[in-house]
C-alpha positions in Angstrom: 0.0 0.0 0.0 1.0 3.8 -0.9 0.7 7.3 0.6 0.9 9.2 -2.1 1.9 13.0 -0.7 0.9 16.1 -3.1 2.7 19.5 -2.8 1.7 21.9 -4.5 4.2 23.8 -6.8 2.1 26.4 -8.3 -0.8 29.0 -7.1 -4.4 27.7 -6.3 -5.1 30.0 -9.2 -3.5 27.7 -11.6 -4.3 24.3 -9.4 -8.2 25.3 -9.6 -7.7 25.8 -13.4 -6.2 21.6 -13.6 -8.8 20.4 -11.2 -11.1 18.9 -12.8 -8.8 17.0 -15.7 -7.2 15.8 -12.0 -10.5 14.5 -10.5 -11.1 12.8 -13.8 -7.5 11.3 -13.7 -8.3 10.1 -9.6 -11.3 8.6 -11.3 -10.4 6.8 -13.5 -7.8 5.2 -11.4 -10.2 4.3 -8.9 -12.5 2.6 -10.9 -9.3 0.2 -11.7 -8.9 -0.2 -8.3 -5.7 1.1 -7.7 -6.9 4.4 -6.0 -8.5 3.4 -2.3 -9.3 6.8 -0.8 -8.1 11.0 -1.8 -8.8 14.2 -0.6 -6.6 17.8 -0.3 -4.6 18.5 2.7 -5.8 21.4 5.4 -4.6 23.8 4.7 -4.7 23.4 1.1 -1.2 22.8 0.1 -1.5 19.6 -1.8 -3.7 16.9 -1.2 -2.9 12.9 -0.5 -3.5 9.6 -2.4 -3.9 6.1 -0.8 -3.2 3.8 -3.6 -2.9 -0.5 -3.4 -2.1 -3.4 -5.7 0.1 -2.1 -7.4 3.6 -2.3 -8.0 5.7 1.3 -7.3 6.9 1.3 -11.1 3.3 0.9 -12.4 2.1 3.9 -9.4 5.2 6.4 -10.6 4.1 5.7 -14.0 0.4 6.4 -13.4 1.5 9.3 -11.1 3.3 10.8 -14.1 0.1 11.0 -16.2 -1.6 13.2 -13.5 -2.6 16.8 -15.6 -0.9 18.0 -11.9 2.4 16.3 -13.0 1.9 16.6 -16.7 1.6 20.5 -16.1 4.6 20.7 -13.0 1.6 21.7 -10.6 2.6 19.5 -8.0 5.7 17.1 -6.3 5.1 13.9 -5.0 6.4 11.8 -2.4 5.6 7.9 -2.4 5.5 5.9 1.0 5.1 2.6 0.8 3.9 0.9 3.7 2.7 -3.3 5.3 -1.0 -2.8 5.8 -1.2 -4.8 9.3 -4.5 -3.7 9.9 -7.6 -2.2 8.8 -10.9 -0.8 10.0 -13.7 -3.0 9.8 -15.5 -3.3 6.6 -12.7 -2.4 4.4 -11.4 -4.2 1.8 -7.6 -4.2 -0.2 -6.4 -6.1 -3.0 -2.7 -6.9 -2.3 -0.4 -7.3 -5.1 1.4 -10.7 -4.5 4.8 -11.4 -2.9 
């Protein structure tokens, strides 16, 4: 599993102008599966991405598509971390190994 960290490297001006080709790139990748949960920091200074099953080369690669990346709107900092446990009712595909 990933923590996917936004900052933001341009004004909320030109964030807000990206936003919604953004949401539609966080949609799409959570109807694969891949995105589990996303939302902006508080303050708003980037936001954060909890992504699983995936492999990190297949996640920098997708990350690289995001209109924030594609437009040098935002840095990003992958964490990847051992799920040991999790709130009732969820559910996360692992990747195998």
């Amino acid at each position: 599993m990933y923590v996917v960290s936004l900052t933001y490297q341009a004004s909320l001006e030109a964030i807000d102008e990206a936003l919604e080709a953004h949401r539609q790139f966080l949609d799409t990748h959570f109807a694969a599966g891949v995105f589990i949960a996303a939302g902006p920091k508080v303050p708003r200074e980037g936001g954060v991405i909890l992504a699983a099953g995936i492999e990190r080369e297949r996640l920098d690669a997708i990350l690289a598509t995001d209109p924030f990346a594609v437009k040098g709107l935002a840095g990003y900092t992958v964490t990847e971390f051992k799920a040991t446990r999790i709130g009732a009712g969820v559910q996360l595909q692992t990747r195998a190994g």
